[in-house]
N, C-alpha and C positions, 0 to 999 in steps of 0.2 A: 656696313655699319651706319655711317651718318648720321639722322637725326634720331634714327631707332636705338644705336647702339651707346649714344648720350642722356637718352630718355629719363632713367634715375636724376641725372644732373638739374632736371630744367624744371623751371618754376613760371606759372603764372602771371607775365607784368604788371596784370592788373589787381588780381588778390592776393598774389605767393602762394599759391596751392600748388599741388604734385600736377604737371600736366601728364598726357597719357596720348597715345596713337588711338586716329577715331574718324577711319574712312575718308583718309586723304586729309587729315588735318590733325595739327595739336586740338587738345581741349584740357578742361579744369572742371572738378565737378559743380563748380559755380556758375556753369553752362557759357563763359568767356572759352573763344575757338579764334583760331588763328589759320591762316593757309596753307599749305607745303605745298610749293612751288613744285612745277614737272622734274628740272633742274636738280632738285636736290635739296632745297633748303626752306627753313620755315620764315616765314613772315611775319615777326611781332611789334613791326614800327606803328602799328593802327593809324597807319594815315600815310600822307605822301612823303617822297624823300626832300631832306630840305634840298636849299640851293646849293651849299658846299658839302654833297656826296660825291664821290670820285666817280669819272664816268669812264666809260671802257675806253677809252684815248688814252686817262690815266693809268690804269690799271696796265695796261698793255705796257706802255714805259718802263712801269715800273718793273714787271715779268721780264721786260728786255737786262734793264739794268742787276737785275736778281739773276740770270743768267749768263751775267758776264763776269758775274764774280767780283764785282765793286765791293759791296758791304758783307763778302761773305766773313772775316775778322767779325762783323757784329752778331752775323747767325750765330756761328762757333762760340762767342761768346755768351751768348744768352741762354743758346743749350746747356753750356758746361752749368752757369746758374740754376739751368732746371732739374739737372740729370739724375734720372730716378724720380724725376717722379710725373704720376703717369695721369693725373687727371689736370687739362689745365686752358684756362681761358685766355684767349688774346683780344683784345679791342683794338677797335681800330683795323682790322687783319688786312684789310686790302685781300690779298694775291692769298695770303694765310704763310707764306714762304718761312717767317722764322714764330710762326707754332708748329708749322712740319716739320721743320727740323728738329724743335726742341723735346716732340713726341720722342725722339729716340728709335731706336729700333723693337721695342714692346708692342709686339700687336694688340696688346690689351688696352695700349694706353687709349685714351679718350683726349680731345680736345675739341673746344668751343671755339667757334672764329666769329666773331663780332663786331659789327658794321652796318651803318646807316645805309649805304648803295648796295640797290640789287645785283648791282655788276662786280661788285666786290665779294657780294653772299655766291652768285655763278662759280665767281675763279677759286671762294675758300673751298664749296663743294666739289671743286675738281682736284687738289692740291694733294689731299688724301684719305682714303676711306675712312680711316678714323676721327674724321674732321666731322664735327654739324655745324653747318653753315645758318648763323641767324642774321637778319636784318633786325636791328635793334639799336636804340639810342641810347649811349653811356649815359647820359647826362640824366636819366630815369634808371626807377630801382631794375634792378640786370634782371633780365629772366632765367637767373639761379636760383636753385635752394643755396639755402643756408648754410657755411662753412662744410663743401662739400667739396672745396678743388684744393689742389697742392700747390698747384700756382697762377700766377694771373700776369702775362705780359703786356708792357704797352710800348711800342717801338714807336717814337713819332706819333702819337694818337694823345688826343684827352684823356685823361682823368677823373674819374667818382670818386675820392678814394674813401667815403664812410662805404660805397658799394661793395668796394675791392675789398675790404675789412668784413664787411660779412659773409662775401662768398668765402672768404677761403678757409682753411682750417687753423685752426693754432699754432699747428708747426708749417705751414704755408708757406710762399714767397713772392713777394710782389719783385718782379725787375722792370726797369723803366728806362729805356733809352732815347738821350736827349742831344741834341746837337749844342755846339759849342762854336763863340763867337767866329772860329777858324773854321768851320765847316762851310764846302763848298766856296772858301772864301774868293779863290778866284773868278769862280762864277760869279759871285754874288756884285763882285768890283764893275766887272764886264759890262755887264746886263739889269745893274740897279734890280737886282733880287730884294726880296723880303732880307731883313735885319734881324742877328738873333742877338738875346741880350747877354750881356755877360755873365750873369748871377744864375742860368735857370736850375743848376745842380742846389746849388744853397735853395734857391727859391723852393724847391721840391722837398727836400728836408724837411724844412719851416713847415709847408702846406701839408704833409703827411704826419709830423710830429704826435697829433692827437691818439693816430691809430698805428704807427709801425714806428719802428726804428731800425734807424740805421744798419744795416749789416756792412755793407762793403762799398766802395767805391772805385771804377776802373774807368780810365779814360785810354780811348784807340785815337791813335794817332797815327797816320801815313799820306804819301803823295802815292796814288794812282795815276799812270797813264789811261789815258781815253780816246777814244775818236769823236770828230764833230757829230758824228749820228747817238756816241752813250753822252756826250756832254751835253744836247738836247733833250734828250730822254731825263737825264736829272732833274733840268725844270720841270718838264711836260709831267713828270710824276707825283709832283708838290703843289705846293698851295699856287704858286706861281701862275700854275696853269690856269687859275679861273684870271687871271689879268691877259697883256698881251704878250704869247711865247718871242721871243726874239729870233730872226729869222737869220743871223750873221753868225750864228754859235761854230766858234774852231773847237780844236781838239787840243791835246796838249796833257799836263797836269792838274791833277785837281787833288785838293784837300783834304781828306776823311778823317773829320773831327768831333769826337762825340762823348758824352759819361754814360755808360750803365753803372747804373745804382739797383743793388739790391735791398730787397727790404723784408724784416716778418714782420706780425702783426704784436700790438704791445699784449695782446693777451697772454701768450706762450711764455 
């Protein structure tokens, strides 16, 4: 399936027209054409990746840590938010790990993995058939149609949210999962990590208020054991890693602290 079997879904970045398959590439009959990579995935960042795209150092961390079962409480999570429904976008996707999961078991379902690095668009193309892997920048209008998805996740990733509001449908659901000042707080003591602020659930609220409202609120809390090789991997997977990774990292406990928040859109 891949980018073929999303095809209804996808829109033009440049003019929002219906694109279409067209001998190895998207196109729009506005005659704007885009790549599709050998790999699997289409190309619509029109230019190069910036400096803070995840590179496959990242990404591989983060596949380690996703296979170890650290955040799987947030996958399980996310999915139960989605369940049922079967058309749906993730930004941000890295690895694509919780929109594979939240696809469900529906072969029919469809999801969109969305991400500025080619090495992110590589790993969503591998994660699952039903996946189309794009390179594409949140921060520009999304290369969707118009209220065409059921839902839109953003795990750890930026935010468009007037974009989020048009792709999706009426009855839609935005879920957003954010970390909380106790996340990774061990680490973060250790090894002078990045600082998360205390408000970012409120702040989310507030900055979506225009277009969704509130449905629900869930905060995961637990201590995880780790080894000094997955407590490495935490950094090397985050923003962290574009500074210097710290080379003394032990094992031990660490913190898994976070809100998912769901949301529909004020139209519905």
């Amino acid at each position: 399936m891949g980018i073929e079997g999303a095809i209804d879904l996808l829109a033009c970045p440049l003019c929002r027209s219906a694109l279409g398959l067209a001998r190895g590439s998207l196109a729009c009959p506005n005659g704007h054409s885009f790549d599709l990579a050998r790999q699997g995935y289409a190309n619509l960042l029109g230019g190069p990746e910036p400096a803070n795209a995840d590179t496959p150092a990242m990404l591989a961390a983060r596949a380690r840590v996703h296979a170890a079962g650290i955040f799987e409480p947030v996958a399980a999570q996310v999915a139960a938010q989605l369940a049922g429904r079967t058309s749906l976008l993730e930004v941000g996707s890295g690895t694509a790990h919780y929109l594979a999961r939240a696809l469900g078991t529906d072969p029919l379902a469809v999801g969109l993995a969305l991400d500025v690095s080619k090495a992110a668009a590589r790993a969503a193309a591998r994660a699952d058939r039903r996946i189309a892997a794009l390179v594409a920048d949140v921060w520009r209008p999304l290369p969707v149609r118009d209220r065409c998805l059921d839902g839109v996740l953003c795990v750890f990733a930026p935010r468009n949210v007037p974009e989020f509001a048009r792709v999706l449908r009426p009855d839609g659901h935005l879920v957003v999962v954010t970390p909380r000042p106790g996340h990774l707080a061990g680490l973060r003591d250790r090894h002078g990590l990045l600082q998360v602020p205390s408000d970012k659930a409120e702040q989310l609220v507030t900055a979506t208020s225009e277009f969704f409202g509130l449905l629900e609120t869930r905060v995961l809390l637990r201590q995880v054991p780790v080894t000094a090789g997955q407590a490495a991997d935490l950094i090397a997977m985050g923003p962290n890693a574009f500074h210097r990774l710290p080379e003394d990292v032990a094992g031990g406990s660490v913190t898994i602290d976070l809100t998912v928040q769901t949301f529909r859109p004020l139209s519905s």
